[in-house]
N, CA, C and O atoms as a DFTB+ gen file, in Angstrom:
608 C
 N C O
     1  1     122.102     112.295      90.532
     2  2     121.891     111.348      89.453
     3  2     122.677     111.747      88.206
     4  3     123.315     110.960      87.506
     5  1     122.555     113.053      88.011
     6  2     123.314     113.451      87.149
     7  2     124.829     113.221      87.094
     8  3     125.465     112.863      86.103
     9  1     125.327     113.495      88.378
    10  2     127.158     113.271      88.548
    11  2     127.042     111.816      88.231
    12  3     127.739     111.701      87.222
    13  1     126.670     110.912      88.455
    14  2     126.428     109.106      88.271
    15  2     126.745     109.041      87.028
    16  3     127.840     108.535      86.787
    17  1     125.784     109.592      85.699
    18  2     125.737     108.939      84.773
    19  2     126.609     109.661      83.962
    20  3     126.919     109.192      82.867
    21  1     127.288     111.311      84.535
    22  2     128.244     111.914      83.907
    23  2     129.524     110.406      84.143
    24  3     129.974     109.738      83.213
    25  1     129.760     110.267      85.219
    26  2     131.167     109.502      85.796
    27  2     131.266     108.027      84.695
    28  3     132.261     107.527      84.170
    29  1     129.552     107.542      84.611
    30  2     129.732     106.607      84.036
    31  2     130.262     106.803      82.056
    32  3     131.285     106.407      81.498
    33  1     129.513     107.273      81.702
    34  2     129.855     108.297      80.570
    35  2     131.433     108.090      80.797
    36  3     131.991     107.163      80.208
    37  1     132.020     108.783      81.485
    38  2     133.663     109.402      81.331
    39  2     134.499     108.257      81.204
    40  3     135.455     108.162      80.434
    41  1     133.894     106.988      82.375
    42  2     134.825     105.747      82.300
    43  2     134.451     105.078      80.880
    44  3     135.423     104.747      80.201
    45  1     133.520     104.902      80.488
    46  2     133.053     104.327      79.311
    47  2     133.873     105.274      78.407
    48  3     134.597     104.499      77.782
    49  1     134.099     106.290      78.078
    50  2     134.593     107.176      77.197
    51  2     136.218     106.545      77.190
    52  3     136.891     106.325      76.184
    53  1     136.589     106.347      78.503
    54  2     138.302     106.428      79.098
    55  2     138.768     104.605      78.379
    56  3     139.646     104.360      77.552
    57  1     137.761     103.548      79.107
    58  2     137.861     102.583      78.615
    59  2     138.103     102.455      76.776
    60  3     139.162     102.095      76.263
    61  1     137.148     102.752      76.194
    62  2     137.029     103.267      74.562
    63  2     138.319     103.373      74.460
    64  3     139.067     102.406      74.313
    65  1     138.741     104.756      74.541
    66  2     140.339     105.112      73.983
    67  2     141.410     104.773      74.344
    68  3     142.377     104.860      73.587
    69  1     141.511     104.294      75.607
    70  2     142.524     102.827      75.734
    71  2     142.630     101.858      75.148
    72  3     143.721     101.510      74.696
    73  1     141.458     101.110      74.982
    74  2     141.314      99.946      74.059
    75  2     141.622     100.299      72.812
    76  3     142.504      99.563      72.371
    77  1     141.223     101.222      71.954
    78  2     141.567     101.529      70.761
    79  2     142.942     101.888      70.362
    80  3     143.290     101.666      69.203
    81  1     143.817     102.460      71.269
    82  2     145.283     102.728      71.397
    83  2     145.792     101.519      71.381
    84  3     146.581     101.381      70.445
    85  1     145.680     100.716      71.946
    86  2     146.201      99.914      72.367
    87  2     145.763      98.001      72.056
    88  3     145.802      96.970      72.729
    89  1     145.366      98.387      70.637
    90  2     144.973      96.960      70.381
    91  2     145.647      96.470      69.461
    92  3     146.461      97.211      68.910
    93  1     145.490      94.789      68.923
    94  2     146.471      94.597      67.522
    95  2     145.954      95.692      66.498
    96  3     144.770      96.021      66.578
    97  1     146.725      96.245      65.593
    98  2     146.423      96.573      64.402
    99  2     146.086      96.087      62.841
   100  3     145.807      96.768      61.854
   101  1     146.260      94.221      63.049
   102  2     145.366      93.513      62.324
   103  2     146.229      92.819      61.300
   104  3     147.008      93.629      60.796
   105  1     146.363      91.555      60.801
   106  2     147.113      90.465      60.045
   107  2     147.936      91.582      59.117
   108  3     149.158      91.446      59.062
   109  1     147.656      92.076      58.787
   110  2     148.351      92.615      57.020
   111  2     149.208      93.944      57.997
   112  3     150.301      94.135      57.464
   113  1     149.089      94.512      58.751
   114  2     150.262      95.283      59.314
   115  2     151.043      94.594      59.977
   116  3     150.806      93.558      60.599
   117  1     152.300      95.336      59.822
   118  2     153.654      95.018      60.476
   119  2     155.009      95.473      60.445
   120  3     155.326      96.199      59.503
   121  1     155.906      95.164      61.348
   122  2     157.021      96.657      61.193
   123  2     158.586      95.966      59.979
   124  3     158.894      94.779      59.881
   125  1     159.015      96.692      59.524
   126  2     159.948      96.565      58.634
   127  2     161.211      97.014      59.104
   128  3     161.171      98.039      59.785
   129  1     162.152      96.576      58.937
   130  2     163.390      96.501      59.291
   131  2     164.380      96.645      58.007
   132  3     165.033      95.730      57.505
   133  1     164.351      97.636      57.705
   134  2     164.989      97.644      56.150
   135  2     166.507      96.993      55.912
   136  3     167.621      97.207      56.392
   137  1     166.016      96.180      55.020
   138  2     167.426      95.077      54.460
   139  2     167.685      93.584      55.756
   140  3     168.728      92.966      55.971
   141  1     166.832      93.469      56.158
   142  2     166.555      92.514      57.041
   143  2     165.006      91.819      56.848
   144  3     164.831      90.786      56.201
   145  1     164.234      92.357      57.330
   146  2     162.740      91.436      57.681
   147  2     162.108      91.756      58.426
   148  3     162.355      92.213      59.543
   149  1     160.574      91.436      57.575
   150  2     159.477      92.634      57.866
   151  2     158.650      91.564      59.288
   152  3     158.136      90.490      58.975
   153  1     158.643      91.837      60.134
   154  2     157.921      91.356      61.532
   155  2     156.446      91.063      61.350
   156  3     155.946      91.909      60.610
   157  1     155.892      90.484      61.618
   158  2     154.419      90.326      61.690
   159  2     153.535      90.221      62.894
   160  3     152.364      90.602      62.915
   161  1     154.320      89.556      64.117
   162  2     153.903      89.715      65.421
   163  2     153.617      90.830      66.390
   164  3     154.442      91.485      67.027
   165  1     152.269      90.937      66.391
   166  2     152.188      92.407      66.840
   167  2     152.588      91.641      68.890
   168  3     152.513      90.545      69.446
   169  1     152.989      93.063      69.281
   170  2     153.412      92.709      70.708
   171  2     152.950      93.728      71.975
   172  3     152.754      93.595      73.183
   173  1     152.903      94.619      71.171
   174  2     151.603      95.732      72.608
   175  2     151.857      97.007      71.752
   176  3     152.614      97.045      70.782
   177  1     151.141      98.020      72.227
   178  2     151.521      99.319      71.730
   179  2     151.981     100.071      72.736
   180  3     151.395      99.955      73.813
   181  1     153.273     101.134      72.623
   182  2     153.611     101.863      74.038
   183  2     154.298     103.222      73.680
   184  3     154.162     103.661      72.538
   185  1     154.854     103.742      74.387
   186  2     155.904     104.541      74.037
   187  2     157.333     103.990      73.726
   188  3     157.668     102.819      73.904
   189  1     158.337     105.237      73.114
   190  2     159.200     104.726      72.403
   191  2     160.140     104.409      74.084
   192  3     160.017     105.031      75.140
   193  1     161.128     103.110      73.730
   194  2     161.985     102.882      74.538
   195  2     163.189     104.025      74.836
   196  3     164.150     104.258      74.103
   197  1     162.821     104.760      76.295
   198  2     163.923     105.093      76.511
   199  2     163.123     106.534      76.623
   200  3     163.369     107.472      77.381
   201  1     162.253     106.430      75.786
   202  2     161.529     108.224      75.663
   203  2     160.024     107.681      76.029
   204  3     159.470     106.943      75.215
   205  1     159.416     108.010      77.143
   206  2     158.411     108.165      77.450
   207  2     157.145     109.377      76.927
   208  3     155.951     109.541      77.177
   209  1     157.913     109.893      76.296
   210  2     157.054     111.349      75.266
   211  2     156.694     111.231      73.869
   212  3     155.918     111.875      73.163
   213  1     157.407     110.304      73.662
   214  2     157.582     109.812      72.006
   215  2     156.873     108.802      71.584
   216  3     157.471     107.729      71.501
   217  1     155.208     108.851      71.144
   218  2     154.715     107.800      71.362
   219  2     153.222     107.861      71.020
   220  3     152.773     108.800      70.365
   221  1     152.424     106.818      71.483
   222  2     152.882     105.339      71.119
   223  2     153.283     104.755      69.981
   224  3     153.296     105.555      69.046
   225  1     153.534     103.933      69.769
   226  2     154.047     102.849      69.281
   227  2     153.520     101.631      69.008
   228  3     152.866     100.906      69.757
   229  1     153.954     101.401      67.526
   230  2     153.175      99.457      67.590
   231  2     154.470      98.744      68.173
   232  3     155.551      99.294      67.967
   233  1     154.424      97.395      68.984
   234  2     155.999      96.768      68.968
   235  2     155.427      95.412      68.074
   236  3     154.335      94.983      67.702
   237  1     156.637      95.082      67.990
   238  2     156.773      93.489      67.297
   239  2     157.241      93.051      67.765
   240  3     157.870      93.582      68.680
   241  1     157.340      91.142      67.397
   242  2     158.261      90.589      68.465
   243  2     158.717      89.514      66.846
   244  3     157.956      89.482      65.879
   245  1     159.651      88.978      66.876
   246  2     160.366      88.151      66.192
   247  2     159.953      86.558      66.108
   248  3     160.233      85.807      65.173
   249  1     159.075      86.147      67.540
   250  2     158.840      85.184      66.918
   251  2     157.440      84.617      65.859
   252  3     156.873      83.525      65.876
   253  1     157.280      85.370      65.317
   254  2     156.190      85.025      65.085
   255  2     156.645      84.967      62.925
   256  3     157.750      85.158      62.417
   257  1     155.149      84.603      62.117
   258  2     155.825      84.844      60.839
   259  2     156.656      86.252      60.364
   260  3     156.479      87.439      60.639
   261  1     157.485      85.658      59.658
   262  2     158.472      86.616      59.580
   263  2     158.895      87.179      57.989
   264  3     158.733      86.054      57.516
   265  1     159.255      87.902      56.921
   266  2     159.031      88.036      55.652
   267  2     160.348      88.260      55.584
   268  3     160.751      89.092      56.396
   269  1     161.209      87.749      54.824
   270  2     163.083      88.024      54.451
   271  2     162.315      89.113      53.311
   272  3     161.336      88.984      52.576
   273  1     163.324      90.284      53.576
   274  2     163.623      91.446      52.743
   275  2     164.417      91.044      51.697
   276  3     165.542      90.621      51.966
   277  1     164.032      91.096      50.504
   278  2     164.263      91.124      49.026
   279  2     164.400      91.703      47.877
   280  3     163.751      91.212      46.953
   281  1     165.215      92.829      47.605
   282  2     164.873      93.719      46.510
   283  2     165.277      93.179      44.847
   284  3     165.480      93.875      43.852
   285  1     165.296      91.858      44.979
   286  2     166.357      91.344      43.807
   287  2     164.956      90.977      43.011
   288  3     164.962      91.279      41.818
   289  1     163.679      90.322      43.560
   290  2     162.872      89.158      43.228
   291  2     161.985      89.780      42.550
   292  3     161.032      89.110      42.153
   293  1     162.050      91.560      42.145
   294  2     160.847      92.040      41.372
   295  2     159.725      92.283      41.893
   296  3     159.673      92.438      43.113
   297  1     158.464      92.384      41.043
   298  2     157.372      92.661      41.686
   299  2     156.886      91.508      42.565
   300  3     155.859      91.838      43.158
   301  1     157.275      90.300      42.835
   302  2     156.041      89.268      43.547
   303  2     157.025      88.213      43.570
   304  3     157.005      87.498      42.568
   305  1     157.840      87.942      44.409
   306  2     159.044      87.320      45.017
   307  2     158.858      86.242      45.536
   308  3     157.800      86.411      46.142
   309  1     159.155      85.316      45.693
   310  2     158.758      83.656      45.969
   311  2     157.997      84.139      47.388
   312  3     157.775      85.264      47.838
   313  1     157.663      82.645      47.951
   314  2     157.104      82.142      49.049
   315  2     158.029      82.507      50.213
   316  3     159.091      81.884      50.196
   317  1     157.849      83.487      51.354
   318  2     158.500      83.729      52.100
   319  2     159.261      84.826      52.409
   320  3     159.899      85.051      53.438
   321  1     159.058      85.872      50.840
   322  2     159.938      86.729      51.006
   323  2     159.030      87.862      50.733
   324  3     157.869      87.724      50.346
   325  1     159.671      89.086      50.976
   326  2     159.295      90.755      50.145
   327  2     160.010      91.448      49.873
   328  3     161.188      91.453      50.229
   329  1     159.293      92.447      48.947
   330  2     160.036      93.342      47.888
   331  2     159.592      94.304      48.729
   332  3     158.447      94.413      48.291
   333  1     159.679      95.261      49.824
   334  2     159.081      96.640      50.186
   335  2     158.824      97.587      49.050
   336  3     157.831      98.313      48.996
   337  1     159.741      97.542      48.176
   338  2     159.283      98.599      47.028
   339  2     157.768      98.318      46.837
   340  3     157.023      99.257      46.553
   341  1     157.473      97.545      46.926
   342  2     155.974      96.916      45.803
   343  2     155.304      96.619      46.437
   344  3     154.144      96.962      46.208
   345  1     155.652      95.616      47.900
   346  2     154.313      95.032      48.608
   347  2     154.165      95.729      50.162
   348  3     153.536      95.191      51.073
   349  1     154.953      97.185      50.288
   350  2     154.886      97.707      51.956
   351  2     154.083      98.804      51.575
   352  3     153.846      99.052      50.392
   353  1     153.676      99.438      52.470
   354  2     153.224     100.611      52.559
   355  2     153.248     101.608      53.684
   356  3     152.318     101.766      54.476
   357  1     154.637     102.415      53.696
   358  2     154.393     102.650      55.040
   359  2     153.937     103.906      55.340
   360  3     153.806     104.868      54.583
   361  1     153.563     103.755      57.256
   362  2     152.318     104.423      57.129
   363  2     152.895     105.346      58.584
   364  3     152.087     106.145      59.058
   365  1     154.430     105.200      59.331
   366  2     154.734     105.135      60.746
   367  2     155.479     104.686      61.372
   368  3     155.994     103.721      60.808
   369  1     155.951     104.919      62.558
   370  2     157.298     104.437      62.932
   371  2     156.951     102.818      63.947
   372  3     155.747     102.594      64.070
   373  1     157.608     102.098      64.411
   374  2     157.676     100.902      64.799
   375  2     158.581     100.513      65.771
   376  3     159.561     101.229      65.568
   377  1     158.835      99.727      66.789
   378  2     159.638      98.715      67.077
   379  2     159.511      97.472      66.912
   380  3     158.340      97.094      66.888
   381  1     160.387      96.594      66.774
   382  2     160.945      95.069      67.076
   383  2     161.709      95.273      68.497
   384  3     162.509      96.140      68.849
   385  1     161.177      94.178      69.169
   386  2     161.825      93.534      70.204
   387  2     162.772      92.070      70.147
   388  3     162.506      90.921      70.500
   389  1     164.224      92.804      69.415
   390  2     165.190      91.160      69.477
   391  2     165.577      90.716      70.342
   392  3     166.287      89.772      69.994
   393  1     165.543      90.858      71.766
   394  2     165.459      90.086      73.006
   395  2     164.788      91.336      74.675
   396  3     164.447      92.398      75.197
   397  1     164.983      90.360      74.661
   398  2     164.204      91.331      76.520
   399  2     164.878      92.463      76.416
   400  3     166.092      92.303      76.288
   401  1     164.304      94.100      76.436
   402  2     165.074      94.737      76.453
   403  2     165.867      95.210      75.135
   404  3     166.682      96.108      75.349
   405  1     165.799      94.906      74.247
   406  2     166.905      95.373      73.008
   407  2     165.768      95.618      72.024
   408  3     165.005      94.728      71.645
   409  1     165.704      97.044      71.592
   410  2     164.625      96.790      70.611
   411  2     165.142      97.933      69.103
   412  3     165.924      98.881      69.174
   413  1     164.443      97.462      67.910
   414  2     165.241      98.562      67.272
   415  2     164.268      99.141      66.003
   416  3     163.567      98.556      65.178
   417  1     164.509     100.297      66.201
   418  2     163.362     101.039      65.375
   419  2     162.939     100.489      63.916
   420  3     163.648      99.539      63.583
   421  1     162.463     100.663      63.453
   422  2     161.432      99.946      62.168
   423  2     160.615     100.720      61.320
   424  3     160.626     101.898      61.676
   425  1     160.181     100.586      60.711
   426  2     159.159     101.374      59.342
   427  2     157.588     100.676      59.753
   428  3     157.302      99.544      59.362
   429  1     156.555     101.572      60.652
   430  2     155.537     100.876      60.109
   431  2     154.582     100.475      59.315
   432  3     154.395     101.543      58.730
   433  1     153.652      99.571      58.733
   434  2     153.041      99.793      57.578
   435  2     152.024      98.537      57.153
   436  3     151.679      97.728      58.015
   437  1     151.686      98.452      56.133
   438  2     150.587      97.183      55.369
   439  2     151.163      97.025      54.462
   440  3     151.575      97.910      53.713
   441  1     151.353      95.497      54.309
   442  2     151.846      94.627      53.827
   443  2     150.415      94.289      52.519
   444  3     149.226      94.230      52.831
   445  1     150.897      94.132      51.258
   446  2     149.819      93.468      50.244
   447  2     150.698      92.620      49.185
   448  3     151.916      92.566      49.012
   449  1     149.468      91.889      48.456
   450  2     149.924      91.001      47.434
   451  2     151.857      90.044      47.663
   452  3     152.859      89.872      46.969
   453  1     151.397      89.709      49.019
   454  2     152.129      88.165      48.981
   455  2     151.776      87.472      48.409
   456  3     150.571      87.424      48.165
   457  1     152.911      86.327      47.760
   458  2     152.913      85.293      47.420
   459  2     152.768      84.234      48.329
   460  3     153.718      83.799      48.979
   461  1     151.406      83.716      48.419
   462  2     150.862      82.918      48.987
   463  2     151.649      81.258      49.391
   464  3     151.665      80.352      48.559
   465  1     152.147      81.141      50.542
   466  2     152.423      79.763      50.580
   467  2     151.926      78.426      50.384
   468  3     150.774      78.284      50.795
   469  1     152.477      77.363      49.858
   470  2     151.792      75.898      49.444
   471  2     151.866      75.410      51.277
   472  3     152.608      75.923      52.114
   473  1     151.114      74.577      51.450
   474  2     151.013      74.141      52.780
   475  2     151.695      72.716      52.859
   476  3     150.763      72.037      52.429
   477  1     152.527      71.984      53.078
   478  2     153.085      70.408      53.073
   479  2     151.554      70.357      52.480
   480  3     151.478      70.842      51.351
   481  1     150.232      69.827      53.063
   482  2     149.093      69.016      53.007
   483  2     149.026      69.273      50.958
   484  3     148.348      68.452      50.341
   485  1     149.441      69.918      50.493
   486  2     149.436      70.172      49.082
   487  2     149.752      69.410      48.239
   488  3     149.085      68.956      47.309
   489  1     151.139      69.177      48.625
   490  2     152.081      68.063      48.258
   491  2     151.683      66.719      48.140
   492  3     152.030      65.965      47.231
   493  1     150.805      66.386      49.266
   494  2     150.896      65.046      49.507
   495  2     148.949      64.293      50.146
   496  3     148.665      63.292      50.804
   497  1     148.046      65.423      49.504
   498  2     146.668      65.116      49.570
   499  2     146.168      64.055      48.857
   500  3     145.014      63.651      49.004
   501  1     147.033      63.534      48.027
   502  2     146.580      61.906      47.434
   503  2     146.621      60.929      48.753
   504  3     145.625      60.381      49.224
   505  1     148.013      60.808      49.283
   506  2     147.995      60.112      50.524
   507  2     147.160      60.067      51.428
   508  3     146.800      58.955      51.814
   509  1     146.587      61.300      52.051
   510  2     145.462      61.759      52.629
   511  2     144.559      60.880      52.580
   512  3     144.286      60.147      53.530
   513  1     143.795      60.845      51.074
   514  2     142.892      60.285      50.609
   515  2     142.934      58.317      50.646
   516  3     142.250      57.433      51.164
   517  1     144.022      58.382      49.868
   518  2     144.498      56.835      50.111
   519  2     144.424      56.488      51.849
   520  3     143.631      55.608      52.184
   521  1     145.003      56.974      52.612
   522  2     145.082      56.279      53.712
   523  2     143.630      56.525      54.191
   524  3     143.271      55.717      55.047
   525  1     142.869      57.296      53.896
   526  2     141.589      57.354      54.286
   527  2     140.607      56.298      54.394
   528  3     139.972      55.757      55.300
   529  1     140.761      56.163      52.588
   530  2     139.893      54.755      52.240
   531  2     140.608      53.719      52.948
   532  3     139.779      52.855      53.230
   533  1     141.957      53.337      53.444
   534  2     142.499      51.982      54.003
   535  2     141.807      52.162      55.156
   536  3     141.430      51.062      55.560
   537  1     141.349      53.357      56.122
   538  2     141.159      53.674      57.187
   539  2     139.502      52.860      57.662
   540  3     139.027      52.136      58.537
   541  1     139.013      53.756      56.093
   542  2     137.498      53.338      56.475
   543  2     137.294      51.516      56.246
   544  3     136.374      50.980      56.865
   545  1     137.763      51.071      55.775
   546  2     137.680      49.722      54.841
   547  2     138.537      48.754      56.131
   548  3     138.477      47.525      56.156
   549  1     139.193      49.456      56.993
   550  2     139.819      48.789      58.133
   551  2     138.909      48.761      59.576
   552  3     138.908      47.973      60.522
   553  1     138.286      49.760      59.343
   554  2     137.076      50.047      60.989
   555  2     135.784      49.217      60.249
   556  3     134.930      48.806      61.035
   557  1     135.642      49.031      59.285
   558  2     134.723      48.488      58.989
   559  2     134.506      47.015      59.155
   560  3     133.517      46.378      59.518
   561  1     135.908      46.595      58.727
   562  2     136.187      45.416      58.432
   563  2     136.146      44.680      60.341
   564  3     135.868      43.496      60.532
   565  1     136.381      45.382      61.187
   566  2     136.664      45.146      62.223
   567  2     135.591      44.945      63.011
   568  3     135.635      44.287      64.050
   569  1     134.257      45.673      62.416
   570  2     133.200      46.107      63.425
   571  2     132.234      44.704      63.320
   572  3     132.241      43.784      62.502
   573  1     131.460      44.948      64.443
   574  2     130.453      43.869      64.962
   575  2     129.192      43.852      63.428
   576  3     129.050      42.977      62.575
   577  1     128.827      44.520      63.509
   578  2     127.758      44.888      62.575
   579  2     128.242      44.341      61.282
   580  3     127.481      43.462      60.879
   581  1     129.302      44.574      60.458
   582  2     129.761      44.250      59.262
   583  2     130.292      42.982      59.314
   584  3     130.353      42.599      58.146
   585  1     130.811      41.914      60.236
   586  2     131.096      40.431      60.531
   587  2     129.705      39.840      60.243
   588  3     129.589      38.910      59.445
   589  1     128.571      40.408      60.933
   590  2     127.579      39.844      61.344
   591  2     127.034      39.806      59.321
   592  3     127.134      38.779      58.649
   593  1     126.708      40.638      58.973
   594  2     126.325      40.424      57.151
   595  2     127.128      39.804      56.632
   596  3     127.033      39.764      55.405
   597  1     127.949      39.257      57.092
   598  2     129.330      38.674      55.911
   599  2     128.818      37.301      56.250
   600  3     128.347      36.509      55.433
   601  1     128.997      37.051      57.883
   602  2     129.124      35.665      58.274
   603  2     127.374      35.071      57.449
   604  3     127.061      34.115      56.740
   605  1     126.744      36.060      57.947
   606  2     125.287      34.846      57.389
   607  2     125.061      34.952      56.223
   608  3     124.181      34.269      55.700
């Protein structure tokens, strides 16, 4: 009974530290590519390509949001971009994966105080609203129930 609940113990222990190696590391990390663009897509964690000893590793992948490197824009740089001086923090080494196979080392780290993007829906939430009311004032106008109070 004892060997049982040792074995179970060990897999439960083994499961644990796999999972923890090997999970995203969470929205605000991501790898940097200095004078290029900071990655945000986390993509697995592994060893380094090519060196199986060297390791693990966070990877990234390119398609995902992406931050243009900026050192011109100061502390807090438009919509879309970063200053690493000010908003990285790094913490570790990284890959990006720029196609199957090609990957190239990186800075890893946490990302803070972006400049928050406007969403299109920002721009143009009057419309929203307007076509709303045409919306409701059109199903209404159409329905059985609302003919029926008008007509008598």
């Amino acid at each position: 009974m004892n060997k049982i609940i040792f074995h179970i113990l060990f897999l439960l222990l083994s499961i644990i530290s796999i999972k923890s190696t090997a999970s995203d590391p969470g929205p605000s990390y991501s790898c940097l590519i200095p004078n290029e663009a900071v990655y945000t897509k986390w993509l697995k964690t592994d060893f380094a390509p090519g060196n199986p000893s060297w390791g693990p590793w966070q990877y990234y992948d390119t398609t995902g949001i992406n931050y243009t490197v900026d050192y011109n824009q100061g502390d807090y740089p438009p919509c879309g971009y970063i200053n690493p001086n000010f908003q990285f923090s790094q913490s570790g080494t990284c890959f990006v994966q720029k196609a199957p196979g090609v990957f190239v080392q990186g800075l890893y780290g946490e990302m803070h105080d972006l400049t928050s993007c406007n969403v299109p829906l920002d721009d143009s939430i009057y419309l929203l609203f307007g076509t709303s009311l045409f919306a409701i004032y059109f199903i209404r106008s159409k329905s059985l129930g609302y003919q029926k109070t008008v007509d008598s």
